[in-house]
MARFI-38667 format. One record per residue (C-alpha): residue number from 1; residue in one letter; chain; x, y, z. Coordinates in nm, 3 decimals. Example, Ala and Ser with C-alpha at 12.3 -4.5 7.8 and 13.67 -1.06 7.14 Angstrom:
BEGIN
PT	resi	resn	chain	xx	yy	zz
PT	1	A	A	1.230	-0.450	0.780
PT	2	S	A	1.367	-0.106	0.714
! end
This chain:
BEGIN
PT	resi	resn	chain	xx	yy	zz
PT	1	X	A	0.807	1.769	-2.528
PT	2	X	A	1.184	1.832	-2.539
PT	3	X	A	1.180	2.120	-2.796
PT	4	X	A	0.842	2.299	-2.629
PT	5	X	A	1.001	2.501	-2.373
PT	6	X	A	1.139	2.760	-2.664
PT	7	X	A	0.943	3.111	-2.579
PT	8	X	A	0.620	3.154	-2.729
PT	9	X	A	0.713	3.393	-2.937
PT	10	X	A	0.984	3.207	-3.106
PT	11	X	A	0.721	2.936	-3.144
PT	12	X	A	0.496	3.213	-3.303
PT	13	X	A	0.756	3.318	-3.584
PT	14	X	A	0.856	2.947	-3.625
PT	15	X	A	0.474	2.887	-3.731
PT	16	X	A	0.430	3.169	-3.943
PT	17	X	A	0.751	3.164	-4.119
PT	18	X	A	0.717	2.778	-4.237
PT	19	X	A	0.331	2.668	-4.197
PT	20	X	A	0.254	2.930	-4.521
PT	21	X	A	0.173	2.728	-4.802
PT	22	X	A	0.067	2.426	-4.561
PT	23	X	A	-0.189	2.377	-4.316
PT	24	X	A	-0.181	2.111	-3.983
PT	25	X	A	-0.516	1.940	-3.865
PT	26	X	A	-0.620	1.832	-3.546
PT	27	X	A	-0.997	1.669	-3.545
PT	28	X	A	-1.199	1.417	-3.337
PT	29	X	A	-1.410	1.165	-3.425
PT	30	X	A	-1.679	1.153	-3.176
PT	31	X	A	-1.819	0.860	-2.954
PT	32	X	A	-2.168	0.732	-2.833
PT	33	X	A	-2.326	0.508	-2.573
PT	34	X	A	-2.555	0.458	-2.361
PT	35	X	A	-2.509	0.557	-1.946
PT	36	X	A	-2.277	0.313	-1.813
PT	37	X	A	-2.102	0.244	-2.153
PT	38	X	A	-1.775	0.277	-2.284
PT	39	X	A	-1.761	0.554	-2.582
PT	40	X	A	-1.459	0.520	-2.802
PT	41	X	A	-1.343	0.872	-2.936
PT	42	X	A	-1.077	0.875	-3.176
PT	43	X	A	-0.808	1.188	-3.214
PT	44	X	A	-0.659	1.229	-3.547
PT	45	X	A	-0.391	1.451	-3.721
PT	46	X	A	-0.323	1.542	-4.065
PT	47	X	A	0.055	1.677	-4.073
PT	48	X	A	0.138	1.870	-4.349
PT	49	X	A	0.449	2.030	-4.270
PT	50	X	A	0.721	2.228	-4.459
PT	51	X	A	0.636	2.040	-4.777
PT	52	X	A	0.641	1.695	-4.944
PT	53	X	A	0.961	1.598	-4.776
PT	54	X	A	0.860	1.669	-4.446
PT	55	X	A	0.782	1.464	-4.182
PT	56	X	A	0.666	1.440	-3.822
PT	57	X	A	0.940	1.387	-3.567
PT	58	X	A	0.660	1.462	-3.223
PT	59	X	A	0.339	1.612	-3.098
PT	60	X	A	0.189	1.709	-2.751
PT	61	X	A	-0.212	1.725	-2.740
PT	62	X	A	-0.374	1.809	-2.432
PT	63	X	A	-0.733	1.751	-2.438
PT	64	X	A	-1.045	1.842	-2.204
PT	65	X	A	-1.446	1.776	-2.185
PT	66	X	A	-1.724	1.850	-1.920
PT	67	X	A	-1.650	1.576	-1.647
PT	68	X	A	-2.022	1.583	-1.497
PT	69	X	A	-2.090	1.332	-1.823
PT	70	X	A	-1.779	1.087	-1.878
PT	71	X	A	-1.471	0.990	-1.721
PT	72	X	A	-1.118	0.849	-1.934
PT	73	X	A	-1.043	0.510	-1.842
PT	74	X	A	-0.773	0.436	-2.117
PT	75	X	A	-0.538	0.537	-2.405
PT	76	X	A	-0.444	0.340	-2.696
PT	77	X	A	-0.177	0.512	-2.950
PT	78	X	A	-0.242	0.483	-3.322
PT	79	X	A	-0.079	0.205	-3.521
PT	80	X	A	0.140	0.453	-3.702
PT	81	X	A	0.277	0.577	-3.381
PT	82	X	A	0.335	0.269	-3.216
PT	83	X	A	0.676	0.229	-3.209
PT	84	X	A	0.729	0.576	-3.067
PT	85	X	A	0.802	0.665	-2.746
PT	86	X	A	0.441	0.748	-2.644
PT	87	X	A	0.286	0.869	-2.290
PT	88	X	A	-0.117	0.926	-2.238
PT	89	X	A	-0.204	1.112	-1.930
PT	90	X	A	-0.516	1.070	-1.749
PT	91	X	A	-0.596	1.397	-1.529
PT	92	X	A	-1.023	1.303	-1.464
PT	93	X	A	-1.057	1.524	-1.176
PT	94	X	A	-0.807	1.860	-1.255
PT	95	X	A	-0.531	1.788	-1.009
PT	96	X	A	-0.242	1.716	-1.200
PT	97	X	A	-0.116	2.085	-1.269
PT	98	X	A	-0.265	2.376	-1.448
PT	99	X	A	-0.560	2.427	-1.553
PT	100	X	A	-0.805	2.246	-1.318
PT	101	X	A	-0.966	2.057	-1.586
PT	102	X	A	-0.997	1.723	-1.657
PT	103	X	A	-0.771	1.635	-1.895
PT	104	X	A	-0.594	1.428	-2.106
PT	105	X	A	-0.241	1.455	-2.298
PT	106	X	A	-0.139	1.269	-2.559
PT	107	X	A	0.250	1.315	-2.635
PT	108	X	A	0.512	1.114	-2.844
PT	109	X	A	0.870	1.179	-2.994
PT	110	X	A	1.143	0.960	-3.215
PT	111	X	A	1.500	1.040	-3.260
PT	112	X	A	1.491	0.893	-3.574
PT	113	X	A	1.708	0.661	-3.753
PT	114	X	A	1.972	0.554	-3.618
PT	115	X	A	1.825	0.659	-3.243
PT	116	X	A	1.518	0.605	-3.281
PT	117	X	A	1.211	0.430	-3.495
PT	118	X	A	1.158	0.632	-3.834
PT	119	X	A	0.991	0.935	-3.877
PT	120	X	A	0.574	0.942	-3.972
PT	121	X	A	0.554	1.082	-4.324
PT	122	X	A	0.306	1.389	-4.373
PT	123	X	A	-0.010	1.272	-4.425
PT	124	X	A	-0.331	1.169	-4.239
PT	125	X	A	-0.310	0.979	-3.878
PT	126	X	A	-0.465	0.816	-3.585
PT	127	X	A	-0.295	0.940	-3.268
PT	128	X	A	-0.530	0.752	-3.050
PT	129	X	A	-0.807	0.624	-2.921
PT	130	X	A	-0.959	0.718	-2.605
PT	131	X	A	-1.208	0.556	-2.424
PT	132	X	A	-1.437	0.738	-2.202
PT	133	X	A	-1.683	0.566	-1.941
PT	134	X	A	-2.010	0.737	-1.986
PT	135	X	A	-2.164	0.775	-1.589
PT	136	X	A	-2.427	0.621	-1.495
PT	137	X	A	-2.649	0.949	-1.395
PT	138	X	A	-2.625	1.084	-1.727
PT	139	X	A	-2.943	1.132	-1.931
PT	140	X	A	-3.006	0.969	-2.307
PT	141	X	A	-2.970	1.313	-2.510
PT	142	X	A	-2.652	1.462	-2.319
PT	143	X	A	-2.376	1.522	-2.550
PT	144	X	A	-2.026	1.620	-2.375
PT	145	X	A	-1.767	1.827	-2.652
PT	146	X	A	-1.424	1.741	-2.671
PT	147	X	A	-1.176	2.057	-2.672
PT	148	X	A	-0.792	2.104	-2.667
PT	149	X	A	-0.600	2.307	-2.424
PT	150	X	A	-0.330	2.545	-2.561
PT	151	X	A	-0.156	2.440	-2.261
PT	152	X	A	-0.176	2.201	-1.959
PT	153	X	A	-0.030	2.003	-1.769
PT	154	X	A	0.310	2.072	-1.479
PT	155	X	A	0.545	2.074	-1.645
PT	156	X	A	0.331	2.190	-1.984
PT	157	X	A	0.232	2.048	-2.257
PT	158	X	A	0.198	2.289	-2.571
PT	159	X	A	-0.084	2.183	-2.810
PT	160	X	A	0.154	2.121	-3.123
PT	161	X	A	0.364	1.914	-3.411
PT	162	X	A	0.703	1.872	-3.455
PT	163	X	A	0.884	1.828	-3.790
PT	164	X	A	1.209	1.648	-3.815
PT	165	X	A	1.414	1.941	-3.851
PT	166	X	A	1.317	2.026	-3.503
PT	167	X	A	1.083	2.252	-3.624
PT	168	X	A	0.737	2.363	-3.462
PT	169	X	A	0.367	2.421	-3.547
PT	170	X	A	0.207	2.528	-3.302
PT	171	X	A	-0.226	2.615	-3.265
PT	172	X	A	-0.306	2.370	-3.556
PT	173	X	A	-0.652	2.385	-3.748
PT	174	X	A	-0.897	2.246	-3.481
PT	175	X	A	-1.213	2.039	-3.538
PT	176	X	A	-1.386	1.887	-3.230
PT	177	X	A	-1.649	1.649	-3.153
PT	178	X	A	-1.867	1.517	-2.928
PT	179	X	A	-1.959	1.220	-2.707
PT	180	X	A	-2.351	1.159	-2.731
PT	181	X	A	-2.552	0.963	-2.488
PT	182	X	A	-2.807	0.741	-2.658
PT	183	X	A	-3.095	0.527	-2.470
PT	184	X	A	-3.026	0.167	-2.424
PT	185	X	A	-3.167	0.006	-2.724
PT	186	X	A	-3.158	0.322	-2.891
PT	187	X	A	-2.895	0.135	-3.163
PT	188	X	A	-3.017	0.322	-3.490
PT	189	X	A	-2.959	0.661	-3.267
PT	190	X	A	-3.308	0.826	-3.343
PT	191	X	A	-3.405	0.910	-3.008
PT	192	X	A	-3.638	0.618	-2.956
PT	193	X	A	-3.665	0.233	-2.963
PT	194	X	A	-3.857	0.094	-3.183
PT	195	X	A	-3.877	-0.163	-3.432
PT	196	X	A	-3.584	0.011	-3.618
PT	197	X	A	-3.368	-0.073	-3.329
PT	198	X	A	-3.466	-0.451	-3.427
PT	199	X	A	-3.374	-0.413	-3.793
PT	200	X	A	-2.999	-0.205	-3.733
PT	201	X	A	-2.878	-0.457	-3.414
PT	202	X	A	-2.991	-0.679	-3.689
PT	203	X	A	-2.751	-0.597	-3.943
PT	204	X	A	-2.486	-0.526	-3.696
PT	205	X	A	-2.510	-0.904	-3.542
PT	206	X	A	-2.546	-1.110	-3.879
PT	207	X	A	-2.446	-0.868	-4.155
PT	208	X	A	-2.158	-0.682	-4.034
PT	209	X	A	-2.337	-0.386	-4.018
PT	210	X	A	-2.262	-0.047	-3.806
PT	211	X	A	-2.266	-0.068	-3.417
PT	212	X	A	-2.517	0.086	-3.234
PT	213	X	A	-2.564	0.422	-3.066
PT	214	X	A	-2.704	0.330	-2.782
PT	215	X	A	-2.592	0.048	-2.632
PT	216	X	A	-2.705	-0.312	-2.821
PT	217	X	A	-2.633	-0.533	-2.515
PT	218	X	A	-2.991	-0.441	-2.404
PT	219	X	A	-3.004	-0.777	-2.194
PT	220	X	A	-2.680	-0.680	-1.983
PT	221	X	A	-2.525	-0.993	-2.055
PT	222	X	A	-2.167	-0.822	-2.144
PT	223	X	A	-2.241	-0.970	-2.482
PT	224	X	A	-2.439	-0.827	-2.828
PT	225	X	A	-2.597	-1.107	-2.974
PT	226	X	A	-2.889	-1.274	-3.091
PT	227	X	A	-3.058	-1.255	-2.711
PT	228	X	A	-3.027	-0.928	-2.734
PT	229	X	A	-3.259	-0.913	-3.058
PT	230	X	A	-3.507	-1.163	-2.908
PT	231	X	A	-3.472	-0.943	-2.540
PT	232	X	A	-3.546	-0.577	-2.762
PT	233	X	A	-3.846	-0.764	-2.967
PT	234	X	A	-3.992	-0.905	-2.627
PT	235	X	A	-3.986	-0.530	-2.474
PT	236	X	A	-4.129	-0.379	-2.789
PT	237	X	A	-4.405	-0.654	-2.839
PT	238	X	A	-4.474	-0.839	-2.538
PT	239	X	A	-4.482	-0.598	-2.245
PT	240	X	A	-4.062	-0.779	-2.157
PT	241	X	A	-3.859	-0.497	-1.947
PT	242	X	A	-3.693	-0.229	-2.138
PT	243	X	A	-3.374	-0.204	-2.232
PT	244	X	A	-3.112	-0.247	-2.003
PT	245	X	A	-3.369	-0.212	-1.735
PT	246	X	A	-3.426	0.154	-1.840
PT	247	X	A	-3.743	0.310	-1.943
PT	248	X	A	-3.699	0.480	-2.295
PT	249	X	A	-3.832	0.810	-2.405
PT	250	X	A	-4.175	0.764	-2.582
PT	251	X	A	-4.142	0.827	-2.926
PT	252	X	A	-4.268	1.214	-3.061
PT	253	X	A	-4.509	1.143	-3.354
PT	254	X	A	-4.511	1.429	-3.645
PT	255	X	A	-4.844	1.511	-3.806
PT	256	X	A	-4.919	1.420	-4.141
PT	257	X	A	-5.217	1.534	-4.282
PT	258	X	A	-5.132	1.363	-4.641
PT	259	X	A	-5.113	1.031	-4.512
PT	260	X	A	-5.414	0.820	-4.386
PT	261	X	A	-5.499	0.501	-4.276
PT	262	X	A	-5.856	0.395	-4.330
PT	263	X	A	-6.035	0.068	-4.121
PT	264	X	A	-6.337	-0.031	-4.311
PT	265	X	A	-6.714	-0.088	-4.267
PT	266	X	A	-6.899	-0.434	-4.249
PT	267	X	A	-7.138	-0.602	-4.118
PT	268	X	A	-7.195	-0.929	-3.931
PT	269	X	A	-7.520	-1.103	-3.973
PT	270	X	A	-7.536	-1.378	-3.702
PT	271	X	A	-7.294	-1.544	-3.407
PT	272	X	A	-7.114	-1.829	-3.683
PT	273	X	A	-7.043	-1.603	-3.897
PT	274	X	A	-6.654	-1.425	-3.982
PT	275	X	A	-6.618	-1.157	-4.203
PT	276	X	A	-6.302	-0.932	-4.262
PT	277	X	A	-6.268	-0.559	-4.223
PT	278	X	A	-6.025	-0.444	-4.463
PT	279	X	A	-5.739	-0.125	-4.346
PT	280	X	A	-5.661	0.102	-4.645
PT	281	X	A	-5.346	0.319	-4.655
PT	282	X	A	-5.283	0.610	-4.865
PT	283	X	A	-4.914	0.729	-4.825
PT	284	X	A	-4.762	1.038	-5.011
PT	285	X	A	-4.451	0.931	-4.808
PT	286	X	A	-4.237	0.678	-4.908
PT	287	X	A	-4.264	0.397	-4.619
PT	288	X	A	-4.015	0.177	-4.428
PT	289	X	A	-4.258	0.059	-4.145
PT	290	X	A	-4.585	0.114	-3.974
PT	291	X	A	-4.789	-0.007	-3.674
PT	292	X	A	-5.191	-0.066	-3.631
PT	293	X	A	-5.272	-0.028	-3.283
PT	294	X	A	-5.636	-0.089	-3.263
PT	295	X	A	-5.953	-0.184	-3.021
PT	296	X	A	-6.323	-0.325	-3.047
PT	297	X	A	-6.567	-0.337	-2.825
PT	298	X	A	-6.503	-0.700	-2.653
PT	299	X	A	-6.911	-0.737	-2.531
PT	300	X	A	-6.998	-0.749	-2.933
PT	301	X	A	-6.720	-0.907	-3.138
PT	302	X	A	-6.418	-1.095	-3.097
PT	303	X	A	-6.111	-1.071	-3.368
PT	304	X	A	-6.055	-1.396	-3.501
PT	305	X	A	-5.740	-1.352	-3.664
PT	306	X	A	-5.555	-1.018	-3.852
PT	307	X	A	-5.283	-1.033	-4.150
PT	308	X	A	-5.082	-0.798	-4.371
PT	309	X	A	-5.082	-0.825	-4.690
PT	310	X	A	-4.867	-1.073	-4.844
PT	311	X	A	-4.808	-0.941	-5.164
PT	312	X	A	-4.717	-0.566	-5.015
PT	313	X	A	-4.516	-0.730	-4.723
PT	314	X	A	-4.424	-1.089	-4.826
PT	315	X	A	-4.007	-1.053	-4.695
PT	316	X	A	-4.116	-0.783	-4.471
PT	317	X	A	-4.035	-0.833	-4.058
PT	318	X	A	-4.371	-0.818	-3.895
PT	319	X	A	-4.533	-0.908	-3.596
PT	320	X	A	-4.950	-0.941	-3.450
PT	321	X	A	-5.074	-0.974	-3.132
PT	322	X	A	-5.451	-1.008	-3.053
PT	323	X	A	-5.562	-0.939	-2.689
PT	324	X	A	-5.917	-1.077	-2.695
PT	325	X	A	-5.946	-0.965	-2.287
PT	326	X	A	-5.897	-0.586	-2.376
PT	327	X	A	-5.992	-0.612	-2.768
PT	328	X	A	-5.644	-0.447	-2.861
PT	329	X	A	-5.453	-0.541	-3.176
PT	330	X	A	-5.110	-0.474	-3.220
PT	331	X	A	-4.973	-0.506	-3.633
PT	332	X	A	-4.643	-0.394	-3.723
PT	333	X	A	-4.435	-0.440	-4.006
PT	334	X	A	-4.117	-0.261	-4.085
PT	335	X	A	-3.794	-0.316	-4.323
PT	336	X	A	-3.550	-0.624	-4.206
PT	337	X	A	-3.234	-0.431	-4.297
PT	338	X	A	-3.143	-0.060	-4.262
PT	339	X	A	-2.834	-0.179	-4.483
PT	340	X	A	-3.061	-0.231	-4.757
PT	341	X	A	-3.421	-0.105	-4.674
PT	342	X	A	-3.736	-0.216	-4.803
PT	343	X	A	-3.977	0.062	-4.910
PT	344	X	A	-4.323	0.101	-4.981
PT	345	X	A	-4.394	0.367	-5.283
PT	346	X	A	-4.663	0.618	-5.205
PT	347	X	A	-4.992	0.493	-5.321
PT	348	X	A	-5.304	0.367	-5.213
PT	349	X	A	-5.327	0.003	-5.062
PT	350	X	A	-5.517	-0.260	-4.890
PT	351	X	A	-5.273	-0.288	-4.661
PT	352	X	A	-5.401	-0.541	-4.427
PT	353	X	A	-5.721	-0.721	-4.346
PT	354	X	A	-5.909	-0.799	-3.967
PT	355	X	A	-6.169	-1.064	-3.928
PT	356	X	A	-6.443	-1.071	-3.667
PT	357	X	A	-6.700	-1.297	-3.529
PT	358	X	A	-7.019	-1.153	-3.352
PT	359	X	A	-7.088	-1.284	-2.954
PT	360	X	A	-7.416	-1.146	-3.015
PT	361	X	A	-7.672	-1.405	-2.962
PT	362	X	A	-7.945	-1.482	-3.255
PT	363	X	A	-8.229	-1.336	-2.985
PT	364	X	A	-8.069	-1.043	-2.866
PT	365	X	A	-8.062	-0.666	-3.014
PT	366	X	A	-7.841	-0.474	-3.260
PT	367	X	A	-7.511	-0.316	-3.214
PT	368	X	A	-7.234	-0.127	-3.317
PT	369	X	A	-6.860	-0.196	-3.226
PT	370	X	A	-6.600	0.087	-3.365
PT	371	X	A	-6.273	-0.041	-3.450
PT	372	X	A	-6.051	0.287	-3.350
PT	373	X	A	-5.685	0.377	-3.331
PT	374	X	A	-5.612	0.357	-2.947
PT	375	X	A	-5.247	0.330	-2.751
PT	376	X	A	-5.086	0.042	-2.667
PT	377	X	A	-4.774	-0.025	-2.419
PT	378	X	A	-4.483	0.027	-2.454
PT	379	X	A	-4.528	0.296	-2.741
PT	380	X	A	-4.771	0.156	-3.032
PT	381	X	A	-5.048	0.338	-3.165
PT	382	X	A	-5.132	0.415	-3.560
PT	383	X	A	-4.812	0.529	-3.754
PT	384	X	A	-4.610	0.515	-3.997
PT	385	X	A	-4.215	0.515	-4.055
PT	386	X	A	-4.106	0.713	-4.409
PT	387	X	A	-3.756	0.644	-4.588
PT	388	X	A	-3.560	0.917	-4.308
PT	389	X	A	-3.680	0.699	-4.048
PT	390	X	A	-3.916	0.992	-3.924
PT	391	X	A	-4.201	0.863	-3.727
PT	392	X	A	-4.531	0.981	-3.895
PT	393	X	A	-4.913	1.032	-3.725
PT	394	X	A	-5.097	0.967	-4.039
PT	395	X	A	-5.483	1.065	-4.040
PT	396	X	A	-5.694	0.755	-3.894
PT	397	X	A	-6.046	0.693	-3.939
PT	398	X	A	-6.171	0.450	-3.779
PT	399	X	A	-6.373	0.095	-3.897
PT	400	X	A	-6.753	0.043	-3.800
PT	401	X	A	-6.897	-0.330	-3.734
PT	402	X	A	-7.279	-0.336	-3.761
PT	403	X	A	-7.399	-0.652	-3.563
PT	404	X	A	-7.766	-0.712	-3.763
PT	405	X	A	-8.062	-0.875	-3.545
PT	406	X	A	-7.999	-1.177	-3.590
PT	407	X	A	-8.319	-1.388	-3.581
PT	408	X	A	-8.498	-1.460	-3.885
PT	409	X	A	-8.179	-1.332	-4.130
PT	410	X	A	-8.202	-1.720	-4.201
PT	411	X	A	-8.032	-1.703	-4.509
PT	412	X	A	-7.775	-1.441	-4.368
PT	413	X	A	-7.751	-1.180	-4.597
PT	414	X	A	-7.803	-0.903	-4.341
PT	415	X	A	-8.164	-0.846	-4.389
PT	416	X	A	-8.490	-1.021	-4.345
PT	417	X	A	-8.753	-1.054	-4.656
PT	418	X	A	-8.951	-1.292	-4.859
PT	419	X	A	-8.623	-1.497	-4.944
PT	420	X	A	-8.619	-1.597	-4.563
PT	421	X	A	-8.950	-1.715	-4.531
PT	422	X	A	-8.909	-1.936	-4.879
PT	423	X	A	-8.582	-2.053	-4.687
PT	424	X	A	-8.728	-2.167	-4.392
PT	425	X	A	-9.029	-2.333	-4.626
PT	426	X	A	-8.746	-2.495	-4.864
PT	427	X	A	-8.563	-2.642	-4.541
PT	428	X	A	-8.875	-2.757	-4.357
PT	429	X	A	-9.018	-2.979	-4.668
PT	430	X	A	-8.669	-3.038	-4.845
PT	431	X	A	-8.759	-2.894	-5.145
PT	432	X	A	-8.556	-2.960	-5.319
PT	433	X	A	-8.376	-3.254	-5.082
PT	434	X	A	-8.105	-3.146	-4.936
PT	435	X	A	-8.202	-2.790	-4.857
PT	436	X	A	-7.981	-2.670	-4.600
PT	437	X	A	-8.091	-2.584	-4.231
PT	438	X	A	-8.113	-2.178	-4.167
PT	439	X	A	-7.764	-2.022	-4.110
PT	440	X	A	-7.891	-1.796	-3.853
PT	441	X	A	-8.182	-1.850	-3.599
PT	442	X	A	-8.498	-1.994	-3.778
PT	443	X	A	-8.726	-2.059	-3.487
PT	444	X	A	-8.875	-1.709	-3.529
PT	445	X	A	-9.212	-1.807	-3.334
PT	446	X	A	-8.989	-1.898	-3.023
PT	447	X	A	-9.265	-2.233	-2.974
PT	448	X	A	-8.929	-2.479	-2.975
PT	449	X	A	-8.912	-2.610	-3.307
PT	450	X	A	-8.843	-2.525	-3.625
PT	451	X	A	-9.201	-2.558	-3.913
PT	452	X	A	-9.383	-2.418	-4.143
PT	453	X	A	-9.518	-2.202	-3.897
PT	454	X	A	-9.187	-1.970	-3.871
PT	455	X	A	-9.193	-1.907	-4.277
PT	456	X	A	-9.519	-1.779	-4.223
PT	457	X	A	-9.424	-1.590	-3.935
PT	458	X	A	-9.146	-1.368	-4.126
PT	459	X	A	-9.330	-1.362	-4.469
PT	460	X	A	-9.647	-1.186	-4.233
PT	461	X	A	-9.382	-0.954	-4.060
PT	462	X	A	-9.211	-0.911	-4.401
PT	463	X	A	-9.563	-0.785	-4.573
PT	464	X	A	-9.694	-0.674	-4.246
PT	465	X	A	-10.027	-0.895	-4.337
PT	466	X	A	-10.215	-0.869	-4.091
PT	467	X	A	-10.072	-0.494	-4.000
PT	468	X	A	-9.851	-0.475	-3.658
PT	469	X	A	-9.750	-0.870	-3.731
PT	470	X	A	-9.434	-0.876	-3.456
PT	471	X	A	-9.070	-0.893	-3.612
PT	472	X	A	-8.927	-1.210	-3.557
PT	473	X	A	-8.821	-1.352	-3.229
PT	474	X	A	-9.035	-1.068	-3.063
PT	475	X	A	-8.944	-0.891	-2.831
PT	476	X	A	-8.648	-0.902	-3.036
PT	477	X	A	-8.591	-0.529	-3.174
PT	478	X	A	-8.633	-0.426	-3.531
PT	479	X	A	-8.403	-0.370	-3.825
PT	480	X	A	-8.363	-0.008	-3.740
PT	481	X	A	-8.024	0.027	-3.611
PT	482	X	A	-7.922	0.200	-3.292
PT	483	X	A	-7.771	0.498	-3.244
PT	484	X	A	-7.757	0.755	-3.038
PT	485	X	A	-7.986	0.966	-3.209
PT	486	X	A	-8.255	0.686	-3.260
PT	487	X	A	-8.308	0.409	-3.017
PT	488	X	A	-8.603	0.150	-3.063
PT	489	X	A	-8.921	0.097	-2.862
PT	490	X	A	-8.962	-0.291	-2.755
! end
């Protein structure tokens, strides 16, 4: 700047002598990205001057940051300083005079009327916008601060305003910022992707919503778009590559002890029959989301089909996947908007419901399959999301399917007594017509058919007339279930 040569101490008495009453601002708004992305900072002035009928006549602002993170690639002067005479220079590497920094400096003068375009009244101001390339080698979590230099620059630049009379301010109030790198797919800016992600690129591609942290182009495409929502939902659901190519950071889980999710008991009396195994939640936190990763034991049961509950999570996004090779299930539902976020009060619900057919056969044994909380890639296991978008363990205990023998349960209500035998006797003479066949295996005496014979069979093992009459289907085992602590002699 012309002026900016006067000695520093001139420059010292100029500031205290007229900057008194008034104070002049310097501040940064920050940037963020992902490695590889453009980050946008913004520097902005607030020029109060000698008073109300002061105004701003130049400025020099030399700038610097850590260059191991982010390099400039370009200037663009605010619209209120536009029609100034205006020169951005790029220094990346520290060569371009004193200091060796990298550096930036953002300078621009008028004459004023009738030289040169008006004067900028006092008042608040973008000076510019620079954008910084975020390298490729940095790390999701780096943050890089941007500083000013009192000086850079050959000739130098002096960090400072200029008021119309000439007049200069020099070390004005200071407020930097930073540039923070954010995973790809990271575009709520919580440190991990997850369903979240979905519901902010969401409202930044159809609702006008904010733009992401890290980077929303996740597919690479050059382009943030719809793709990109069906790319991020493919990654987190359906073992798709991550983001941008780009493992993310798995997401750290805080323990809450007040919280619980809860899979039920049940039991399933023969091979054609389904039942459903409810999952109770109990949330002292206020809930935006939450995922059920679960497994069974494949040998025993299969999982028919799982759903949430529709009046809890009607408009809620949600997605289910049932793996019936490992016996995983994947649930998750989770707010569609950030914008405007669905929540789930603290309570106690039935929050969603699994049912289960047996694959063990009529003839063979007991068992037990536990339906437990387990991991599944990329990130799911139990937890839920509260209203700050923290990422909650909640307490899990875990669901119990008792597979009952089978044979002789010919009425299927999960034991065998009297009532099967007068079944089996109903359905072999029809009495009355139209008795139905045995839901579960009625050939008890294993001799091929189904008579009279097999009634008397379980009503003798049911009374134990004569004593040590055989269960049915023996060698079958008996009632007694297994455990560990109890097994059964054939």
């Amino acid at each position: 700047m012309r002026a900016m040569v006067i000695v520093i101490a001139v420059f010292s008495v100029l500031f205290t002598t007229r900057a008194f009453p008034y104070v002049d601002s310097l501040w940064i708004a920050g940037g963020v990205g992902s490695p590889g992305d453009l980050a946008s900072v913004e520097v902005w002035l607030q020029y109060e001057g000698g008073g109300v009928t002061d105004s701003l006549e130049a400025f020099d602002i030399p700038l610097t940051w850590d260059a191991q993170i982010c390099s400039v690639e370009a200037i663009t002067v605010g619209p209120d300083f536009a029609t100034w005479t205006f020169q951005g220079t790029i220094d990346n590497n520290g060569t371009e005079g004193p200091p060796a920094l990298p550096k930036v400096g953002l300078s621009a003068y008028t004459y004023g009327p009738p030289i040169g375009p008006p004067f900028v009244e006092r008042g608040t101001h973008l000076v510019a916008t620079v954008d910084f390339r975020i390298f490729d080698m940095a790390s999701p979590g780096d943050s890089v601060y941007i500083d000013t230099l009192m000086q850079a620059f050959s000739p130098p630049l002096y960090l400072g305003f200029m008021d119309k009379m000439g007049l200069l301010t020099y070390a004005p109030a200071y407020a930097g910022d930073f540039i923070s790198v954010f995973y790809c797919g990271d575009c709520n800016g919580d440190g991990w992707v997850t369903f979240l992600d979905l519901s902010y690129l969401n409202d930044y591609i159809s609702h006008g919503g904010p733009a992401p942290f890290g980077s929303g182009d996740v597919n690479q495409d050059e382009v943030v778009d719809a793709d990109d929502l069906s790319y991020l939902s493919s990654y987190l659901f359906d073992g798709g590559p991550p983001p941008c190519g780009i493992d993310p950071l798995p997401c750290a889980l805080i323990s809450s002890l007040t919280d619980s999710v809860e899979i039920g008991d049940t039991v399933i009396c023969c091979d054609m029959t389904t039942l459903s195994l409810p999952i109770t939640l109990k949330n002292t936190s206020t809930l935006m989301g939450m995922t059920f990763a679960l497994e069974y034991d494949t040998a025993l049961v299969v999982c028919d089909s799982v759903r949430f509950n529709s009046g809890l999570f009607h408009d809620w996004s949600q997605e289910t996947r049932i793996d019936t090779d490992s016996g995983t299930i994947l649930m998750a539902v989770w707010t569609p908007s950030l914008i405007a976020p669905h929540h789930l009060s603290p309570d106690s619900y039935e929050a969603a419901t699994l049912w289960f057919s047996s694959l063990v056969p009529p003839e063979a044994q007991e068992g037990i399959s536990q339906i437990d909380a387990t991991f599944i890639l990329p990130d799911h296991t139990v937890s839920l999301v509260d209203h700050n978008q923290t990422v909650l363990s909640p307490t899990s205990t875990p669901g119990t399917l008792h597979i009952s023998s089978h044979c002789g349960d010919v009425n299927a209500d999960c034991t065998i007594t009297f009532a099967d035998a007068l079944y089996l006797r109903n359905y072999y003479y029809q009495t009355p017509p139209g008795s139905p066949p045995p839901i579960c295996e009625g050939d008890v005496n294993l001799d091929g058919t189904i008579t009279f014979a097999d009634a008397l069979h379980i009503k003798n093992y049911y009374y134990q007339t004569p004593p040590g009459s055989p269960p049915p289907c023996e060698p079958a085992l008996s009632l007694i279930p297994i455990t560990d602590e109890r097994r059964v002699l054939e």
